[in-house]
C-alpha positions in Angstrom: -167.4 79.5 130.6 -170.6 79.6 128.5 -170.2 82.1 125.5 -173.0 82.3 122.5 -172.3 81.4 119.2 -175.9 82.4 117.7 -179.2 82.9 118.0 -182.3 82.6 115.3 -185.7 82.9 115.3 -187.7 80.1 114.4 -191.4 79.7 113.3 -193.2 76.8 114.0 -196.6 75.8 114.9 -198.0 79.4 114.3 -195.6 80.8 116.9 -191.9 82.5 116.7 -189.4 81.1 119.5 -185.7 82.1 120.1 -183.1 79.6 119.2 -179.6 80.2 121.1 -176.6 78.2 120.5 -174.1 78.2 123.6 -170.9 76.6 123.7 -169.9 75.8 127.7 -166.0 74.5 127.2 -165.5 71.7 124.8 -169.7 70.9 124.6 -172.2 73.3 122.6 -176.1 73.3 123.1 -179.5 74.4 121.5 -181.3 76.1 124.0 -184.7 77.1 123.1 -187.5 80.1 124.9 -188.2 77.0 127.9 -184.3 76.9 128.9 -184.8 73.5 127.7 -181.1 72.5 125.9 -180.0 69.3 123.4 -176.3 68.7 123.8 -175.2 69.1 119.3 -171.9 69.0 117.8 -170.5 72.0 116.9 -171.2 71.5 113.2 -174.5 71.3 114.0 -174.7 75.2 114.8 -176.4 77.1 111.8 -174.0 78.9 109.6 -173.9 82.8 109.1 -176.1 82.6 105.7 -178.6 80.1 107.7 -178.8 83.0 110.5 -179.4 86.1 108.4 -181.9 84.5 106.3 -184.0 83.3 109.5 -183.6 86.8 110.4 -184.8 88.3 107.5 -187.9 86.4 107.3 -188.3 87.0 111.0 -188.3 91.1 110.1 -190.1 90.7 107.5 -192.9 89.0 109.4 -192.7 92.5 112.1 -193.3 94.2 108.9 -196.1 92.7 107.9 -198.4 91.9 110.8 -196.8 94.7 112.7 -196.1 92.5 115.7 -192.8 91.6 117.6 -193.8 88.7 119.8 -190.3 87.6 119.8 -189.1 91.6 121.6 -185.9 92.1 119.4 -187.6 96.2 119.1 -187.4 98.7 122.0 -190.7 100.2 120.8 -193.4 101.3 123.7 -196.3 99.5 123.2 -198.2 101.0 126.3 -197.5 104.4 128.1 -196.8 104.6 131.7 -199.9 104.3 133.8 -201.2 107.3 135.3 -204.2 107.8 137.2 -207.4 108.8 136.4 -211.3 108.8 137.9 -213.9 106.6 136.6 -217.5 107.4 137.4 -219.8 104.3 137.6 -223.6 104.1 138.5 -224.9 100.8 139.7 -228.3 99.4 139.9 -229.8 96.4 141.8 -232.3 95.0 139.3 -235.6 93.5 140.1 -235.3 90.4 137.8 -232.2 89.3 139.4 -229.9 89.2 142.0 -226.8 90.2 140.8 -226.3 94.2 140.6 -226.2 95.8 137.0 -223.5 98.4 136.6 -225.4 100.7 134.4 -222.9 103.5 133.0 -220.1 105.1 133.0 -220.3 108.8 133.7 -219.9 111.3 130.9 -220.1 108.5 128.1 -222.7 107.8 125.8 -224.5 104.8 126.8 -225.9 102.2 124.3 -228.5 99.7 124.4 -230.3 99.0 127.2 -231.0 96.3 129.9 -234.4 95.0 131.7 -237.1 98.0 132.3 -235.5 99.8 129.5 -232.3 100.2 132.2 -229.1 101.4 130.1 -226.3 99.6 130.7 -222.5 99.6 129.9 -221.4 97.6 126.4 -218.6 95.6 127.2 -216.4 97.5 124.7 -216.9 100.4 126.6 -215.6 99.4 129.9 -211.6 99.5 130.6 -210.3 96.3 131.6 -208.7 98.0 134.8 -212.8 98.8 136.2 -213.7 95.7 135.5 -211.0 93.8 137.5 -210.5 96.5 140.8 -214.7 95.6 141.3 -214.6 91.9 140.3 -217.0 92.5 138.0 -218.2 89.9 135.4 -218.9 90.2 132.1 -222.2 89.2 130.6 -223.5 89.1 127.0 -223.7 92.7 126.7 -223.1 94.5 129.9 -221.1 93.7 133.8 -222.4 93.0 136.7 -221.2 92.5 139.8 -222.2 88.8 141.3 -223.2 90.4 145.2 -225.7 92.3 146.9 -225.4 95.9 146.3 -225.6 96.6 150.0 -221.8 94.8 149.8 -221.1 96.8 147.0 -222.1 99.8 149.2 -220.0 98.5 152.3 -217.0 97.3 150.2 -217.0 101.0 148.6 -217.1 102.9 151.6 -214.3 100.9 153.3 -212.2 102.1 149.9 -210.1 105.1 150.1 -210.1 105.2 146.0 -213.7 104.9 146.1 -216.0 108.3 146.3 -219.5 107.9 146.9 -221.5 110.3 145.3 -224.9 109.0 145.9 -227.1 105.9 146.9 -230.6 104.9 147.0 -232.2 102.0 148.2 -231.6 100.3 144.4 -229.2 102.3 143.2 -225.7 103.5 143.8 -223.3 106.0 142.3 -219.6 106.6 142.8 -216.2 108.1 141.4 -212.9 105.3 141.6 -209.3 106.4 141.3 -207.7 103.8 139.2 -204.3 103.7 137.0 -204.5 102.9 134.0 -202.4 102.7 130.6 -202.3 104.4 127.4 -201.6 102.6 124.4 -199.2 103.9 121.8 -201.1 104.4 118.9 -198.2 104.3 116.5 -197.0 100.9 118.2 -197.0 98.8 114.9 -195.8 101.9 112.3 -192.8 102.2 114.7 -192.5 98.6 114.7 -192.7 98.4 111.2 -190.0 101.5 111.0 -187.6 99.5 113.0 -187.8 96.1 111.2 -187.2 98.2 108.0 -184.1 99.8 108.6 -183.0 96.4 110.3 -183.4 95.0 107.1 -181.1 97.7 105.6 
């Protein structure tokens, strides 16, 4: 019968790992994140002292960088998707073959492309859009790497797609997407819990 007899965090090499001793009958192991496990004698397991100190530096770290890579905290970090529309107007460029997703509907667009052409910064544009069209990121805006007349026929074929418009260059349309919502208080709450863990 395997039973624990501790666990630590560790640092080393920039990173925090999870260091479990397990005895299983008359042998004990290390185990470490990788399931990998070092048959050690029982002596060899860190005392009680040796634990809470690893711990306390470990909290102390969450309280500090506000991070928990390790998950000891039940603390949302992202709120449950939901869905929501996304309004995107496309442009097939004359320069080049790849089409130019110019904006986003409703947002303020900044900078601008070829012929004076807004297009989207790439801080502007959730991840989630980006990866439903394939789209690729370039030094300051996306594009998508086809002909827009795919584009067109890929949309059309999409029940989450709306088209809203097309011209022989251009091409607007609504997608219905999930995304997430981030918890804005994630590291405070973070930071809450490794404090009162400290005591």
């Amino acid at each position: 019968m395997i039973f624990d007899l501790a666990a630590l965090p560790c640092y080393d090499d920039d990173s925090w790992s999870l260091i479990r001793y397990v005895g299983d009958g008359p042998l004990t192991f290390m185990v470490d994140d990788d399931g990998d496990h070092e048959e050690i004698d029982l002596c060899d397991v860190p005392a009680t002292d040796e634990q809470n100190a690893a711990w306390v530096a470990y909290y102390e770290f969450v309280i500090v960088h506000g991070e928990d890579p390790l998950g000891e905290f039940f603390v949302v970090k992202e709120f449950e998707t939901y869905t929501r529309d996304f309004g995107l107007t496309f442009r097939e460029p004359m320069s080049q073959e790849n089409v130019t997703l110019l904006s986003r509907l409703g947002e303020d667009i900044h900078g601008h492309g070829d012929y004076g052409r807004p297009e989207v910064p790439n801080h502007n544009l959730p991840d989630c859009v980006a990866s439903y069209f394939d789209l690729v990121e370039r030094r300051n805006h996306y594009a998508w790497e086809d002909s827009l007349a795919e584009l067109i026929r890929l949309c059309y074929l999409d029940d989450n797609v709306k088209v809203r418009g097309a011209t022989n260059r251009s091409f607007t349309i609504t997608v219905k997407l999930e995304d997430t919502r981030p918890n804005p208080h994630y590291a405070t709450q973070l930071q809450t819990a490794a404090r009162k863990a400290l005591g």
